[in-house]
BASEKE-760344 format. One record per residue (C-alpha): residue in three letters; x, y, z. Coordinates in Angstrom, 2 decimals. Example, Ala and Ser with C-alpha at 12.3 -4.5 7.8 and 13.67 -1.06 7.14 Angstrom:
BASEKE-760344
<atom 'ALA'; <12.30; -4.50; 7.80>> <atom 'SER'; <13.67; -1.06; 7.14>> 
This chain:
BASEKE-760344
<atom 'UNK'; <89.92; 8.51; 15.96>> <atom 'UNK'; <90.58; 7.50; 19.72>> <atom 'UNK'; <87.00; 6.48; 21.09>> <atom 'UNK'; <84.95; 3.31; 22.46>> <atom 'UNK'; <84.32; 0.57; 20.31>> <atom 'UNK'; <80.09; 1.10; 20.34>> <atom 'UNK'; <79.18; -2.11; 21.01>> <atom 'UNK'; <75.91; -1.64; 19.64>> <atom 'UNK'; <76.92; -0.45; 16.66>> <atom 'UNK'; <79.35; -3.61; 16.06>> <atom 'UNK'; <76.93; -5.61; 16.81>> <atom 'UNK'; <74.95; -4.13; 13.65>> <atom 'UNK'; <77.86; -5.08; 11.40>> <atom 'UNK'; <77.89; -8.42; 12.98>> <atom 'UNK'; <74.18; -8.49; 11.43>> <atom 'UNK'; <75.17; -7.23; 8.07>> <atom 'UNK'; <77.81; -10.11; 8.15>> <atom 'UNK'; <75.49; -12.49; 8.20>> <atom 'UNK'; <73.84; -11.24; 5.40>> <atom 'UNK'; <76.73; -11.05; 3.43>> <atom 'UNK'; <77.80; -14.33; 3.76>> <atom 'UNK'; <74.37; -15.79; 3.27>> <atom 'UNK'; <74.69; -13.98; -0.31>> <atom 'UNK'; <77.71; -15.08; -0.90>> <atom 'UNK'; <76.70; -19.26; 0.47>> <atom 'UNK'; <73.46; -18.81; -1.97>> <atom 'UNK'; <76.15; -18.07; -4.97>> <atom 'UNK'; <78.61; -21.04; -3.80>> <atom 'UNK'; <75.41; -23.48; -3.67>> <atom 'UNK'; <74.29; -22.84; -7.18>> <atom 'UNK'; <77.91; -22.68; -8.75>> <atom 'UNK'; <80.05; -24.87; -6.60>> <atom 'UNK'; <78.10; -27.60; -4.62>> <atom 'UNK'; <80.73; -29.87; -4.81>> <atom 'UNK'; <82.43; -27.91; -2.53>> <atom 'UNK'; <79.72; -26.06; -0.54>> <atom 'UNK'; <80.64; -27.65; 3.31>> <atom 'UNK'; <84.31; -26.02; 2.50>> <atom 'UNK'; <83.51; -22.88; 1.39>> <atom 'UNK'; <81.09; -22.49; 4.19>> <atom 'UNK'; <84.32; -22.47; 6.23>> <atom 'UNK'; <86.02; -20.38; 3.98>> <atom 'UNK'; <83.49; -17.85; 4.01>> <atom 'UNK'; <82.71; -17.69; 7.66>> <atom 'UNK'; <86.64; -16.93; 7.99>> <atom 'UNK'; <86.78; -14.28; 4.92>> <atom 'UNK'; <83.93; -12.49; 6.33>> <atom 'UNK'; <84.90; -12.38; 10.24>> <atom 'UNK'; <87.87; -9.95; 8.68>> <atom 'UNK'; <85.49; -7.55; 6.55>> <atom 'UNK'; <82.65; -7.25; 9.25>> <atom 'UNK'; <86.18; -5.48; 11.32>> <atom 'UNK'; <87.99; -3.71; 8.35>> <atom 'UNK'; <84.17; -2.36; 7.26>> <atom 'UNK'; <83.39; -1.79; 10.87>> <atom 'UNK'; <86.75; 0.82; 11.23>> <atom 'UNK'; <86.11; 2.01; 8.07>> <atom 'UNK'; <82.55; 3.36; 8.55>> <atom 'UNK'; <82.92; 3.83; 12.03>> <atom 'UNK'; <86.12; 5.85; 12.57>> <atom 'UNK'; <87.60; 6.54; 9.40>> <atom 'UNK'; <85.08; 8.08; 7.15>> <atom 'UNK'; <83.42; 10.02; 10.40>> <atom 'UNK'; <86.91; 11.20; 11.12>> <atom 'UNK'; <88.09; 12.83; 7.88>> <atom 'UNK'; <84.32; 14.31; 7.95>> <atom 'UNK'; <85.09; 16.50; 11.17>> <atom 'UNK'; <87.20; 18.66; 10.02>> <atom 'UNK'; <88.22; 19.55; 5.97>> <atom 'UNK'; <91.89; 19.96; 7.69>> <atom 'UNK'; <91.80; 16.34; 7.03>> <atom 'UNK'; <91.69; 16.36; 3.63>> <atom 'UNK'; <95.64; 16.17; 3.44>> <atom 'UNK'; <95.62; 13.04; 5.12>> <atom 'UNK'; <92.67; 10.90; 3.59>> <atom 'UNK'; <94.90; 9.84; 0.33>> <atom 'UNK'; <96.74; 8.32; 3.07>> <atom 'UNK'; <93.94; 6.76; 5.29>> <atom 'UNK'; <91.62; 6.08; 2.21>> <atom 'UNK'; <95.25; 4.30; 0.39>> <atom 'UNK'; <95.72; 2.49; 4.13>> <atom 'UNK'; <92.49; 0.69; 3.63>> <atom 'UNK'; <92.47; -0.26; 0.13>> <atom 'UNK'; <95.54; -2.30; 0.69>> <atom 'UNK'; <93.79; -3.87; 3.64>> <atom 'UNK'; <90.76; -5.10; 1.28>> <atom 'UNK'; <93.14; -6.16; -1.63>> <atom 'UNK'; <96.38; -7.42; 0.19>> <atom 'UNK'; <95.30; -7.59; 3.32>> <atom 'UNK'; <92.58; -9.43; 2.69>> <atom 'UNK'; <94.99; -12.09; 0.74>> <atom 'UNK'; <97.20; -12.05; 3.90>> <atom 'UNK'; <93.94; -13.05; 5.94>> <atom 'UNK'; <93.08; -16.33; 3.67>> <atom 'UNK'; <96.90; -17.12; 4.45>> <atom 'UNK'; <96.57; -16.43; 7.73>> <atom 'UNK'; <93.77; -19.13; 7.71>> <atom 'UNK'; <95.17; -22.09; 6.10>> <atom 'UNK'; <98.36; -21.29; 8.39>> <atom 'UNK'; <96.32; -21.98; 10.92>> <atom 'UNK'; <94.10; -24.66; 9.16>> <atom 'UNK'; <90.36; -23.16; 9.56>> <atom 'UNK'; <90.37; -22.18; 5.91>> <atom 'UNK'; <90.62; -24.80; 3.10>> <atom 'UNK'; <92.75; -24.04; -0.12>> <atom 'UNK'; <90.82; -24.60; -2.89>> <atom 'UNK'; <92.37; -23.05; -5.34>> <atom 'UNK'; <96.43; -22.06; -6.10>> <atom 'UNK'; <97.45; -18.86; -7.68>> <atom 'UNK'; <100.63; -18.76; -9.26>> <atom 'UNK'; <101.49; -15.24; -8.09>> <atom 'UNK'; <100.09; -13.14; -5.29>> <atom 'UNK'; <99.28; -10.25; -7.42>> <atom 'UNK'; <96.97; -13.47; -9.13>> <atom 'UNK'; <95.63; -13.51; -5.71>> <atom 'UNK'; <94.97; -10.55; -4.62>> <atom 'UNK'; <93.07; -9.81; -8.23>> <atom 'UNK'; <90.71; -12.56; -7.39>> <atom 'UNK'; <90.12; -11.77; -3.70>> <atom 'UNK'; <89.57; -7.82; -4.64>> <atom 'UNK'; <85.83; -8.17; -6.17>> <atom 'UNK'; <85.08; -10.08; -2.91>> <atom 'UNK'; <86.34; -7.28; -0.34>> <atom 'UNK'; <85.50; -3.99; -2.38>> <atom 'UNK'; <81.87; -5.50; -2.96>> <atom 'UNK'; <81.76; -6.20; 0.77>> <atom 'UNK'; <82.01; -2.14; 1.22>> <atom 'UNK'; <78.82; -1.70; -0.91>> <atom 'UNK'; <76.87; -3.96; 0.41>> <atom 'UNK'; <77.69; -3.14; 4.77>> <atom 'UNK'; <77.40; 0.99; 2.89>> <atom 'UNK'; <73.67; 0.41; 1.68>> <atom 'UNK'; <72.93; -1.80; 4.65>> <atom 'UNK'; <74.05; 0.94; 6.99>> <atom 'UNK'; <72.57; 3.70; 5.27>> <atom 'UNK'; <69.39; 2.24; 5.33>> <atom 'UNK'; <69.36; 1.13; 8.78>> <atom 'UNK'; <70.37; 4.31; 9.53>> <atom 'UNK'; <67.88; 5.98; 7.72>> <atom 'UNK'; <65.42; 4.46; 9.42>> <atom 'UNK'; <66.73; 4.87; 13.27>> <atom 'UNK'; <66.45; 8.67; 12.30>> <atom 'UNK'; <62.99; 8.66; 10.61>> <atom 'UNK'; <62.13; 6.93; 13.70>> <atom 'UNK'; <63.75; 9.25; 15.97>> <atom 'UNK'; <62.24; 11.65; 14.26>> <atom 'UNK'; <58.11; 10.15; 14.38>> <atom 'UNK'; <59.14; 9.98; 18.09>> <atom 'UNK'; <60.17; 13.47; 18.32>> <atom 'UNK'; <56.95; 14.47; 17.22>> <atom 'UNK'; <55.05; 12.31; 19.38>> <atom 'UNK'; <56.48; 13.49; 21.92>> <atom 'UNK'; <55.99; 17.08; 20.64>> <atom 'UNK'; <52.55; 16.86; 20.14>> <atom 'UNK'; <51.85; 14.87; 23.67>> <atom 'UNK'; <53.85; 18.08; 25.30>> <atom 'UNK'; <51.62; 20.05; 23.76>> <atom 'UNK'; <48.17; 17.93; 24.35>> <atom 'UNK'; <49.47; 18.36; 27.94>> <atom 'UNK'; <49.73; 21.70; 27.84>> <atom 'UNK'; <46.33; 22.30; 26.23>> <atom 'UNK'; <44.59; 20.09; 29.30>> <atom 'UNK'; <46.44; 22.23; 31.81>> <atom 'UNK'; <45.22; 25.84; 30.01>> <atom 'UNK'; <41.59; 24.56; 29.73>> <atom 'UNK'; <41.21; 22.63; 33.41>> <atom 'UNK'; <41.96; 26.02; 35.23>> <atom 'UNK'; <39.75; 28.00; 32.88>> <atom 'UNK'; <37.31; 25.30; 33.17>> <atom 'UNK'; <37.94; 25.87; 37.31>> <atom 'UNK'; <38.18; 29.41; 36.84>> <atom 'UNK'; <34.71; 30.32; 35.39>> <atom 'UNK'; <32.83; 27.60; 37.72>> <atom 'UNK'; <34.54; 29.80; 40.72>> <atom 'UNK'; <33.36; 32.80; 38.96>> <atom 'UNK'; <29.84; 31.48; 39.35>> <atom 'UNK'; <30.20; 30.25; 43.06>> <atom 'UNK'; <31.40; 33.96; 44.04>> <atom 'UNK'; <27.90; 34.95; 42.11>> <atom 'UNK'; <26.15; 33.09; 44.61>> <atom 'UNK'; <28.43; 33.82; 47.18>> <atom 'UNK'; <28.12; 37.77; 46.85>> <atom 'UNK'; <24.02; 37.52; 46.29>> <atom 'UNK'; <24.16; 35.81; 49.50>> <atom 'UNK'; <21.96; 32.42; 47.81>> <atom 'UNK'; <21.36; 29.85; 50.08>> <atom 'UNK'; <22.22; 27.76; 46.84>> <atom 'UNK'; <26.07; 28.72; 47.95>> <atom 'UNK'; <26.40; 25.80; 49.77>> <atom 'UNK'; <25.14; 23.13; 47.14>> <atom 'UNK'; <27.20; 24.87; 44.38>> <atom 'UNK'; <30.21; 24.54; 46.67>> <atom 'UNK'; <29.34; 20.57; 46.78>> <atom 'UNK'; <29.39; 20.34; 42.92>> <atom 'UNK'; <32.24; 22.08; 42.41>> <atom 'UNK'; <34.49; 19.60; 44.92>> <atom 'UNK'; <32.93; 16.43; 43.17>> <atom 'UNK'; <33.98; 18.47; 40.11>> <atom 'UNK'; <37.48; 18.87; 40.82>> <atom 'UNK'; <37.54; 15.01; 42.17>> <atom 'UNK'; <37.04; 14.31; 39.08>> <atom 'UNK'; <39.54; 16.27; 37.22>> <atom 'UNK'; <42.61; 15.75; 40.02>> <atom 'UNK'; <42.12; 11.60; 39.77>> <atom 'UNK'; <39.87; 10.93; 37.32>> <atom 'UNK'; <41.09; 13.37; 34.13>> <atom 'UNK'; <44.58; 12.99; 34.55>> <atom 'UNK'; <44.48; 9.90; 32.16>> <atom 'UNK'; <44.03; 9.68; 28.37>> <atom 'UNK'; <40.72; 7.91; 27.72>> <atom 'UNK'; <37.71; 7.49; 30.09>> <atom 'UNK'; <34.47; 5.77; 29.49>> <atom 'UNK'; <32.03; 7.83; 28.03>> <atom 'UNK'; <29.30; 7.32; 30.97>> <atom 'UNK'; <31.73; 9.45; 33.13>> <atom 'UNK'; <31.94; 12.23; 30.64>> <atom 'UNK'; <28.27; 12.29; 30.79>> <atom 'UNK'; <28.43; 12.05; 34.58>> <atom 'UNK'; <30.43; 15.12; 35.05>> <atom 'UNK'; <28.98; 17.12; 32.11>> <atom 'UNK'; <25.93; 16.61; 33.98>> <atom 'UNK'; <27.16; 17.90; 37.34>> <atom 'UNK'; <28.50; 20.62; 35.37>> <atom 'UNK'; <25.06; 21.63; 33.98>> <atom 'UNK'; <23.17; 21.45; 37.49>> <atom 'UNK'; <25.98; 23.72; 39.09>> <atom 'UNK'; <25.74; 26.30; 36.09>> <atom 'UNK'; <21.92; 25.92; 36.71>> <atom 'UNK'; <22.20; 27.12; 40.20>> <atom 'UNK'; <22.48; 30.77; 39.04>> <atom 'UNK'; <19.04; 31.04; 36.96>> <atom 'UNK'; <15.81; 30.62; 37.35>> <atom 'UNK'; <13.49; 28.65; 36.27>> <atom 'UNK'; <13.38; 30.49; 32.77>> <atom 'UNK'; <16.33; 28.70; 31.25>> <atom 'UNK'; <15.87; 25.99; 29.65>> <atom 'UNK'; <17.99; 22.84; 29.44>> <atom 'UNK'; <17.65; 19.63; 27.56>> <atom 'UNK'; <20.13; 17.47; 27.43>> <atom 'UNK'; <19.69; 14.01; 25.93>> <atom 'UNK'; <22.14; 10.92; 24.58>> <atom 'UNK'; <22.01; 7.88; 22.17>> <atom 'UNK'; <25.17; 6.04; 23.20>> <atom 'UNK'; <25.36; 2.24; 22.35>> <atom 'UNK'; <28.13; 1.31; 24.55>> <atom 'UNK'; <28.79; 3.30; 27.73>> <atom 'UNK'; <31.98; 2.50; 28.51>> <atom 'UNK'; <33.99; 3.85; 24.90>> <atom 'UNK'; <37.06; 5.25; 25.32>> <atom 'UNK'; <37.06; 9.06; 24.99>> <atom 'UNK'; <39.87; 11.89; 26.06>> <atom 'UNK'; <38.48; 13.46; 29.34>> <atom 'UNK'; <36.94; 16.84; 29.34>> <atom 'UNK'; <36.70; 16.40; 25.40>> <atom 'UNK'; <33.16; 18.09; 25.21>> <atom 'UNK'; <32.85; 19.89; 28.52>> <atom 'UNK'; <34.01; 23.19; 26.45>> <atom 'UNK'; <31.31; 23.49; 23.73>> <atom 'UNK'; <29.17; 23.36; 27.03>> <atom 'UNK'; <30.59; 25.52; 29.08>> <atom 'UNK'; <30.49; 28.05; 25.83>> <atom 'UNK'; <26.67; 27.55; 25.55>> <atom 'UNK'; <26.71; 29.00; 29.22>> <atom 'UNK'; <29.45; 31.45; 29.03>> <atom 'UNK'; <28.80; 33.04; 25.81>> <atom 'UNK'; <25.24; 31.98; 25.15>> <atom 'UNK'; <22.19; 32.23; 27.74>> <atom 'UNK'; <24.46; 34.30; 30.22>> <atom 'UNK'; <24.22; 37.20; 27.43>> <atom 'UNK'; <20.46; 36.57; 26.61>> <atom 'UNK'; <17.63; 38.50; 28.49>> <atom 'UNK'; <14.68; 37.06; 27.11>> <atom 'UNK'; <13.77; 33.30; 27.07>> <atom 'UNK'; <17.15; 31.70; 27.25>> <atom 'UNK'; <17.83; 27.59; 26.50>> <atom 'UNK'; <20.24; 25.35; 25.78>> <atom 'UNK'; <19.79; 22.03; 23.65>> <atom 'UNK'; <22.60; 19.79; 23.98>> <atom 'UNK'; <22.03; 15.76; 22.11>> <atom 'UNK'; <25.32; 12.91; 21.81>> <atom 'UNK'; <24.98; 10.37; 19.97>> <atom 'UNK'; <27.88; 7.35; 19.21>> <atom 'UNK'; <26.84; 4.38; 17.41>> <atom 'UNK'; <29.11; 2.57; 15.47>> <atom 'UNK'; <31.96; 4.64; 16.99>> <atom 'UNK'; <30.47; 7.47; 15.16>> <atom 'UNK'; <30.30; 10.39; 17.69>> <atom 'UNK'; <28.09; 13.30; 16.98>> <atom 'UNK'; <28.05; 16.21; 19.51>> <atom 'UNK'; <25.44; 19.21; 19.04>> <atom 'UNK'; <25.12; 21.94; 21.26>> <atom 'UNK'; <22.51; 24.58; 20.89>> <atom 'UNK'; <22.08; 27.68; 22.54>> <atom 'UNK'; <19.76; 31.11; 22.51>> <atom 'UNK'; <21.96; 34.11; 21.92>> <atom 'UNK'; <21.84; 37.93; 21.43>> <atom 'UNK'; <23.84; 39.53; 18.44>> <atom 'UNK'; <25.37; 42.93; 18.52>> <atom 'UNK'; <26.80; 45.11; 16.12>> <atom 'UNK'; <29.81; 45.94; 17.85>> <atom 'UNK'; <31.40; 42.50; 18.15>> <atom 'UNK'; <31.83; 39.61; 16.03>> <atom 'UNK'; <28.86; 37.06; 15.32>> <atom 'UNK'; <31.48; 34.18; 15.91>> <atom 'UNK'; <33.51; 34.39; 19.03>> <atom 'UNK'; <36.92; 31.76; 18.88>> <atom 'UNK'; <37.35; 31.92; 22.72>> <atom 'UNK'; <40.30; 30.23; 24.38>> <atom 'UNK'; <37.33; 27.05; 25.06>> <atom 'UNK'; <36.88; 26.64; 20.98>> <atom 'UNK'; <40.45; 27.48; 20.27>> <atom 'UNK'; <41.81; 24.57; 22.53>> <atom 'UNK'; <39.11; 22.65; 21.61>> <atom 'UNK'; <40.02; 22.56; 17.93>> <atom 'UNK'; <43.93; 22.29; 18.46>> <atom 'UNK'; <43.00; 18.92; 20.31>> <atom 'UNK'; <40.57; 17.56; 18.21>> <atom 'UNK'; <43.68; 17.89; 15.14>> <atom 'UNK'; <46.31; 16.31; 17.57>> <atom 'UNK'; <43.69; 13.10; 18.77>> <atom 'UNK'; <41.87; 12.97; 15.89>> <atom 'UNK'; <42.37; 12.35; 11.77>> <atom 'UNK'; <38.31; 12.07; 11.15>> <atom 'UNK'; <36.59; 14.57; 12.81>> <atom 'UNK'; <34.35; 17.85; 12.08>> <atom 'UNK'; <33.57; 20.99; 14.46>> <atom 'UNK'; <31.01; 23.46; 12.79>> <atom 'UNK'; <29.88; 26.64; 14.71>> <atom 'UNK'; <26.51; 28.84; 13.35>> <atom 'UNK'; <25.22; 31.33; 14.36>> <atom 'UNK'; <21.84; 33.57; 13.41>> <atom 'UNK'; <20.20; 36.40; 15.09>> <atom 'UNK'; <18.98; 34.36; 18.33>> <atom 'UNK'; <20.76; 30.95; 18.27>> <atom 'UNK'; <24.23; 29.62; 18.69>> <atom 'UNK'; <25.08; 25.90; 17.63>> <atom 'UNK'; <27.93; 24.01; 17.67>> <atom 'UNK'; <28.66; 20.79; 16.21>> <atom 'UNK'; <31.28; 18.16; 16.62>> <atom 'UNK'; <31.50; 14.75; 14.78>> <atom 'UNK'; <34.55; 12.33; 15.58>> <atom 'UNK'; <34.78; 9.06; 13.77>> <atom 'UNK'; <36.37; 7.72; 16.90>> <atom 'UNK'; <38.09; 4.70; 15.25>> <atom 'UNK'; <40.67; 7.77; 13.66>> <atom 'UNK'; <42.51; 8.20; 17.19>> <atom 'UNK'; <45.93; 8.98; 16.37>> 
């Protein structure tokens, strides 16, 4: 039972003190306003005692019989101990006080046992009330603790979903830059260019949780002309927006891997007339993100592929977002995937 006095924590009793004797003023003002200027003095000494007999016995006594069942032999003793401080004790205390005139005698007993029996109700109720108070307050500090705990869970792993699908994201534009690089293109050098205003972006630009929703389009668009660099003019793109305010917040790289699927997994596996259709719309902080692409199905792999893109994709969507859809389809020569985010359900 040797530790600290948490000063913290006394200053929590110190709190439920004041909300005892506010109970206990309320009764004295409706029963004994005569009185009432008195018995605020009375009171404010009565209570100073329980707010430190309650304090040592939540604090140190209970916790310390609860450490070890050893202690059982001992808590008749401990347990006995502190009854006698709440019944004559507390007596002593209100003796103590008009001793030292700062409590006003009010009323004579003609025995101390008379006493005692009248000040009892007063000091075991006191235990009650600073028990529920506690365990309430402490009920919540953990339930708290607890929401934060997960917060911080779920950011750690937000965190760690960015940093699997930026280098994948990195790792497949490389992929096409060594394309180039081995065909000996002259478009080397320009696909170089978009990939270092790519990774601008993502070293100072994507590090943060929200950016406006003009730079998303900004780099989804450099994105598109670099993957562009390795067809010809057979693809296809089209890529148009409805947005009614350019600068909403949204999570960087949020769409960037339906796209780079389209590419990947779409016209990159499709020989004859390849496209890609790609439309966002937000209006009324309704987002609605469809991308469409020409594919080729086989019979020796699955018509819908859950790559690590769409896999991360949907594990962020369910830690950012409570409102939110993402539908895939696919038929025997097109791909589409489509993701709808009420963007006012942000977590």
């Amino acid at each position: 039972m040797n530790r600290p006095v948490d000063r913290e924590r006394f200053k929590l009793y110190l709190q439920i003190g004041v909300g005892y004797l506010l109970l206990l003023l309320f009764g004295d003002l409706v029963s004994n306003p005569e009185t009432f200027l008195k018995r605020i003095v009375n009171n404010l000494w009565l209570v100073s005692y329980l707010v430190v007999l309650n304090f040592l016995f939540f604090e140190y006594t209970l916790p310390y019989l609860r450490r070890s069942w050893k202690r059982i032999f001992i808590a008749p003793f401990l347990l006995g101990g502190h009854l006698l401080l709440y019944s004559f004790g507390f007596y002593f205390w209100r003796y103590i006080g008009i001793g030292l005139h700062v409590y006003f005698s009010l009323k004579t007993y003609s025995s101390p046992r008379e006493g005692v029996a009248a000040h009892v109700p007063f000091s075991l109720f006191s235990v009650f009330f600073f028990g529920i108070v506690r365990h309430i307050y402490d009920y919540r500090k953990l339930k708290q603790a607890a929401q934060q705990l997960r917060i911080e869970k779920q950011e750690a792993e937000l965190n760690y979903l960015k940093s699997q699908t930026n280098p994948h994201f990195l790792f497949n534009t490389l992929n096409n830059i060594y394309s180039l690089a081995r065909d000996k293109s002259d478009l080397a050098p320009e696909s170089i260019l978009r990939l270092s205003q790519l990774l601008r972006f993502m070293l100072y630009e994507a590090g943060g949780a929200y950016i406006a929703i003009d730079q998303e389009l900004k780099i989804m668009n450099d994105y598109i002309a670099l993957e562009k660099l390795r067809y010809d003019d057979s693809l296809q793109v089209n890529f148009n927006h409805d947005v009614e305010d350019m600068k909403q917040a949204l999570p960087p790289l949020l769409l960037i891997p339906l796209v780079e699927n389209a590419f990947k997994h779409g016209v990159s596996e499709t020989r004859e007339h390849p496209f890609i259709d790609i439309h966002l719309s937000v209006n009324q902080r309704q987002l609605s993100f469809v991308v469409k692409n020409s594919t080729e199905t086989f019979s020796d792999r699955p018509r819908v592929k859950e790559n690590i893109g769409l896999s991360n994709l949907r594990r962020q969507l369910q830690l950012l977002y409570t409102d939110y859809t993402l539908s895939i389809q696919q038929n025997e020569s097109a791909f589409t995937a489509t993701l709808k985010i009420n963007l006012k359900s942000h977590v």
